[in-house]
N, C-alpha and C positions, 0 to 999 in steps of 0.2 A: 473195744478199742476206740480212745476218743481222736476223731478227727483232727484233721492239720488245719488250723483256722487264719495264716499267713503263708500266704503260697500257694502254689500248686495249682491244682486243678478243683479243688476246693475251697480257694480263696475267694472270703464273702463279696458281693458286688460293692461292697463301700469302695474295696481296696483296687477293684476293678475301675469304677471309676475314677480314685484319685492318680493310677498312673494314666489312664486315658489323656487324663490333664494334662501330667507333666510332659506327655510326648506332645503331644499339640501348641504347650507352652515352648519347646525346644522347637519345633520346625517351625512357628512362626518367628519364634527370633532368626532362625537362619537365613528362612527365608528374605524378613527384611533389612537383614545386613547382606545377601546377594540383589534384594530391588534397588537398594543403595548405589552401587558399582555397575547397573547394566545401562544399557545404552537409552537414549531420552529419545524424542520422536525425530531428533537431525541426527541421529546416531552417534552422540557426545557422550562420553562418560561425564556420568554424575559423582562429583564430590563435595558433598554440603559443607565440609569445613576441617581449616586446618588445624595438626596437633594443639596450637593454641586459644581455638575457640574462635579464631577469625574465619568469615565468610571464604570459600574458595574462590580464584578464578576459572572458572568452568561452568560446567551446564547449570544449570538450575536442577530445582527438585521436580522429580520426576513426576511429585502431583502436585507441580504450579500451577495446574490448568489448564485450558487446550489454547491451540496457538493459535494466533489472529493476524491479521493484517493491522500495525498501529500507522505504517506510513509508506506510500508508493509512489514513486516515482518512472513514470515510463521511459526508459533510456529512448533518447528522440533522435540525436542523430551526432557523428563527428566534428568536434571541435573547430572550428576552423582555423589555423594555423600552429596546431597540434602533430603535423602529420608525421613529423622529423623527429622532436626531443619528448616528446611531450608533455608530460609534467616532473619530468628526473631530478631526483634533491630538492621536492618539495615536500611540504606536508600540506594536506587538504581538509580540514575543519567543515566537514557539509553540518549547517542544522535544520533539525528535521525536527514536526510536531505530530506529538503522538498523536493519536485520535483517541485511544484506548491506554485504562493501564496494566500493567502485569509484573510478574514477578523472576523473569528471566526475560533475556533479549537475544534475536541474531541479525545479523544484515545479511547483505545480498549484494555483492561487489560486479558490475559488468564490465567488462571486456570485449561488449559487442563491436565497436567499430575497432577497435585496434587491427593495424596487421602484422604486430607479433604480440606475443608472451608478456604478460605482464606482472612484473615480482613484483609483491606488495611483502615488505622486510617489517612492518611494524602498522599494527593497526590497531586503536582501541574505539570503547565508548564510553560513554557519559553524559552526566544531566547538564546540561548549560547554568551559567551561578546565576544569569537571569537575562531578561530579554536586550538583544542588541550587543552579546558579548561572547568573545570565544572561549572567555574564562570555565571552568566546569566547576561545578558547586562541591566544596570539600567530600574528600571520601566515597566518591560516585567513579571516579575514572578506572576503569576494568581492561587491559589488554583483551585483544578481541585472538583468538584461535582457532586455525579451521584444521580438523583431522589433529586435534593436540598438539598441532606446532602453530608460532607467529607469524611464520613463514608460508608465505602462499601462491603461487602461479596461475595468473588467470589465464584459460587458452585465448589467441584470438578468434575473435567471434563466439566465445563463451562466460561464462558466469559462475562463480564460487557463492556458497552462504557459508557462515561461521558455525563454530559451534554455540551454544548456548552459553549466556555470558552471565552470572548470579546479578543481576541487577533490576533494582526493585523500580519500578518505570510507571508514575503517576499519571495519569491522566490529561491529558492538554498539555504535555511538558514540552521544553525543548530539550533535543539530545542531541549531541554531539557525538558525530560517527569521522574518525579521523584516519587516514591512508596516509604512507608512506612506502614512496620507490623509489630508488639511488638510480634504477635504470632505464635508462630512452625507451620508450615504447608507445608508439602513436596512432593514429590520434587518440584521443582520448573521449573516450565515449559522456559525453555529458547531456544532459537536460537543461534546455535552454530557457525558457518562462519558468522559473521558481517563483516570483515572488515573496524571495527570502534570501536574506543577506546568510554566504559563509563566506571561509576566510582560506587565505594560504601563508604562507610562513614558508621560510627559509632554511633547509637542512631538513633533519629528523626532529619535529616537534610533536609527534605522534603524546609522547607524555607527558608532555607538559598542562600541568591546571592551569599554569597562567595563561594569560590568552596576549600576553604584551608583547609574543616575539610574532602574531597575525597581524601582520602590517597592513599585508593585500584583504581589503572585501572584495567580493566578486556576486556577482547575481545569479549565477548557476548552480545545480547540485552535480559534482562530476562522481564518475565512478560509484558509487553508491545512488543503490534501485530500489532495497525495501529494509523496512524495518517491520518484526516481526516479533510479537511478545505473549509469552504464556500469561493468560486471564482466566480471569475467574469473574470479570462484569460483563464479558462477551463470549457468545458463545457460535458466533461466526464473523465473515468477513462481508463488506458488500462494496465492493467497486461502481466506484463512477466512473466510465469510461465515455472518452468526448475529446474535445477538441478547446480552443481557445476558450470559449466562455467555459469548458469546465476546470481547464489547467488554472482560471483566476485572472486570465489577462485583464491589465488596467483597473483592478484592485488595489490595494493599500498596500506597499510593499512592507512584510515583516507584522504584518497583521491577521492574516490568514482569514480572511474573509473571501473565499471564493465559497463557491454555494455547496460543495462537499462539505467545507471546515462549518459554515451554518446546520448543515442536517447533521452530521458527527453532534456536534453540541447539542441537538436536540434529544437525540439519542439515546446520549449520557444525561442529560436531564431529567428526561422521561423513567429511565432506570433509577437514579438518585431517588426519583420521589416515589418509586414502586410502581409505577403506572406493571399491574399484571399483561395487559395487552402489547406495552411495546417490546420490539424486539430486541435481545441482547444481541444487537453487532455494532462492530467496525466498520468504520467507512475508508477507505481507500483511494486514492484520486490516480484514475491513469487517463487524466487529460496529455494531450499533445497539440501544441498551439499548431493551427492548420492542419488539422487530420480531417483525411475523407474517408470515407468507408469502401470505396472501389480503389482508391487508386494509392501510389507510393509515389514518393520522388526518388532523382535517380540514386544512385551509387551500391555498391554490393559490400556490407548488405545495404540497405536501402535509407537514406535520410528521411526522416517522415512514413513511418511503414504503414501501408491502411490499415484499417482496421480490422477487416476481412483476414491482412496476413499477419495480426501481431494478438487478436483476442486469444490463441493457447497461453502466448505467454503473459499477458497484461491482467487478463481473466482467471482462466482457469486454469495457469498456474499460480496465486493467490491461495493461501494457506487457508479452508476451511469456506470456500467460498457457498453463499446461501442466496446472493440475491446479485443481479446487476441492474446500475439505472445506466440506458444507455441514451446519451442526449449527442446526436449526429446528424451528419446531412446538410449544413447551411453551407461547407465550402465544397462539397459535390454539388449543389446548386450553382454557387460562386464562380464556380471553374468548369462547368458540365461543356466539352466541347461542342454536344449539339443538344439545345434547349429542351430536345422530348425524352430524354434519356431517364424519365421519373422511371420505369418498368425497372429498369437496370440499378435504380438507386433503392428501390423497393424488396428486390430480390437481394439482394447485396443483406439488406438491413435483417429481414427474414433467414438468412443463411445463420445470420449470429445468432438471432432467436434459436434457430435449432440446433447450434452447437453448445447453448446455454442450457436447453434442455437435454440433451444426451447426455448431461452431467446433474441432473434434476435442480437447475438452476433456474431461480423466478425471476422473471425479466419484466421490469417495468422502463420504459421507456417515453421518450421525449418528444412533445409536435417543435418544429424548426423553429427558431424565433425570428421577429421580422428585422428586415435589415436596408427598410426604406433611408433613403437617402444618402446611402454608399456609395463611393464612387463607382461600384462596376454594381450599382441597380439598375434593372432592365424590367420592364411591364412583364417581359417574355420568362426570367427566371422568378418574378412574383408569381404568376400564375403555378410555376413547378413546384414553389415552395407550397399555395395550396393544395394544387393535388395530394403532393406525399401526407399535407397533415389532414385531409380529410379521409385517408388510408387508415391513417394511425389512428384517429379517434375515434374510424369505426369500427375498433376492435379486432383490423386485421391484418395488424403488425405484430404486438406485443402482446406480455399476458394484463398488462395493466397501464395505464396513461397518465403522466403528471405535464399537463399542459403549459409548457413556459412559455408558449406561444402568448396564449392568454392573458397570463398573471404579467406579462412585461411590455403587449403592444397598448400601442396610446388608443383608446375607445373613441377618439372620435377620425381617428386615419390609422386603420390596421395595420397598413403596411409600416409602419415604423416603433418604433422602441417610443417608449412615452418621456419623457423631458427628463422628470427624475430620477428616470432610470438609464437613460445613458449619458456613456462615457464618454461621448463626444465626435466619435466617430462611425457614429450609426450603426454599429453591430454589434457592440462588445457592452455591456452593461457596464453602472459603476457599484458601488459598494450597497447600497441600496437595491440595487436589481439583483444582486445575488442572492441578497439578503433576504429578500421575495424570491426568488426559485429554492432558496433552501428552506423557504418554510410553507412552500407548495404541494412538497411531497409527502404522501401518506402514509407513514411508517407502517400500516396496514398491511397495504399491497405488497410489501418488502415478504409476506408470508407465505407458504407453498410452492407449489414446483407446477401447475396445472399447465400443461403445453394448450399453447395457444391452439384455437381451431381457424385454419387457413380457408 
């Protein structure tokens, strides 16, 4: 009796394994028309494109890359004279400059100081048509949606992010991130030191590319805290958290030279030309002009929140974070109500150290810079500012030390900023002095997580 040579249990391995194939060719297509539709890392559904071959508005593709920090803003405190209507039947045009590029976006909308609800009825993004303009470059403008509607309620005292928005976000760009609310709800949570012009307008201009009905500039960024973009040139984030000299004060305004936007650029330099040793990250800026590390100013919540109570959210809530530089301490010297209080500014500084590390987060940090011939310099807080920096440099603050003490006091009178480098007012650098803190630091040290030894 001759054998059954198709089928059965006697079918040769050929035919074994050409359906092997064909199952395997069937569940991967299944599979990646279900990876298509599932949720992306902010839990947005993915829809790469419509029936007619146009890009969607929604999340990006779910292997755009990991997400980063491209731009941050630390919400700093209430508006002042916000408290009653506060921005109702405007539109708010904030621009913001990537650090980083990628191939999806989301924001990060606060409602910290408000004491009610804030509806945002229409929100988009987009690239800027170029610098010093509200205009958005053709074919870039995306409705922004958070949970699949355009429609969003921020609680007071809290914060919404978007879904993922398919837009492709170059590198050093401006974007344009735009809110609208019809209704009163105040004050209005904004960031005061931008150093960067946006704009408001009149009604619901949320859609608009042209930029001719932004009458008002204004020098704040309101409501909008982060921008955040799936990369494939970074593959974390690194926050500068500080205070005046690191938010950019007396800087170039709309130029982005404060000493973050310098290392960000070096960065991405370093990557362009292949350097295998530097890191692929993001930089981040969560300066706040006048932060101390002990202390907040008043109101509930707090104008000015120290550093001690805002590093979960400024820090380690940052998407993918690897590294922080932390450069603090000159207005807790500034304002120390009793001259010996270094132990308390010491311990404060070391607290952050190890809530950096319980997140295996490497921390390189900053000796104080000098700030002779301010009006509130005292012999008595030059000596405090030594102490803390001969702490720091020997190793027993941080895991790692970029001395802007150094690279910015004048060599022949320490106690002061050197001629070139400041802004005129004895403590705050100018465009130069950043320009040296930003090219002080060691893209090196930015690597490891090794917890300091106390």
């Amino acid at each position: 009796m001759s054998r059954v040579r198709d089928g059965g249990a006697d079918a040769s391995p050929t035919k074994h394994r050409a359906l092997l194939a064909a199952i395997v060719t069937l569940i991967v297509t299944i599979s990646a028309a279900i990876y298509a539709g599932t949720a992306t890392g902010n839990g947005a559904r993915t829809r790469t494109a419509l029936p007619d071959g146009r890009p969607a508005y929604g999340a990006a593709p779910a292997s755009a890359g990991t997400w980063v920090g491209a731009w941050y803003a630390a919400p700093s405190e209430a508006e002042p004279g916000t408290a009653v209507t506060g921005l109702a039947n405007r539109s708010v045009r904030n621009v913001l400059h990537a650090s980083v590029g990628g191939t999806g976006a989301r924001v990060t909308l606060s409602n910290l100081y408000g004491s009610a609800p804030l509806t945002v009825t229409h929100a988009t993004v987009a690239l800027a048509a170029g610098p010093g303009t509200a205009a958005a470059r053709e074919g870039t403008l995306r409705p922004l949606t958070f949970a699949g509607s355009p429609r969003v309620t921020v609680p007071a005292g809290g914060q919404v992010t978007s879904d993922s928005a398919a837009l492709a976000v170059p590198r050093g760009a401006d974007v344009l991130v735009t809110t609208y609310s019809p209704t009163t709800a105040g004050p209005v949570t904004y960031h005061r030191v931008a150093r960067q012009t946006s704009y408001l307008a009149a009604g619901d201009r949320a859609g608009d590319t042209s930029g001719l009905a932004y009458t008002v500039r204004t020098p704040f960024w309101r409501y909008v805290t982060a921008l955040d973009v799936q990369s494939h040139e970074a593959r974390g984030t690194v926050v500068a958290l500080g205070d005046s000299i690191t938010d950019g004060f007396a800087s170039t305004m709309d130029a982005n030279r404060r000493w973050p936007d310098v290392f960000a650029a070096r960065l991405r330099a370093a990557a362009q030309a292949g350097d295998p040793d530097a890191p692929r990250y993001s930089v981040v800026n969560a300066g706040i002009s006048g932060n101390r590390v002990l202390t907040s100013r008043g109101g509930r919540p707090a104008d000015n929140p120290s550093a001690l109570s805002r590093f979960s959210r400024d820090v380690l809530g940052r998407p993918n974070v690897k590294a922080v530089v932390i450069a603090l301490g000159v207005n807790d010297v500034l304002n120390s109500p009793r001259l010996a209080d270094r132990d308390k500014l010491l311990a404060g500084l070391r607290t952050l150290v190890a809530q950096a590390h319980a997140r295996g987060i490497k921390v390189v940090g900053s000796t104080i810079t000098p700030f002779g011939g301010y009006v509130r310099y005292t012999d008595a807080r030059e000596e405090m500012r030594q102490q803390v920096n001969a702490e720091i440099r020997a190793g027993r603050v941080y895991d790692a030390v970029v001395d802007f003490d150094k690279v910015l006091r004048d060599p022949y009178d320490p106690r002061r900023l050197r001629a070139e480098y400041d802004s005129g007012d004895h403590v705050h650098p100018d465009d130069d002095g950043y320009a040296r803190m930003g090219s002080a630091l060691d893209p090196a040290d930015l690597k490891g997580s090794v917890p300091v030894r106390l």
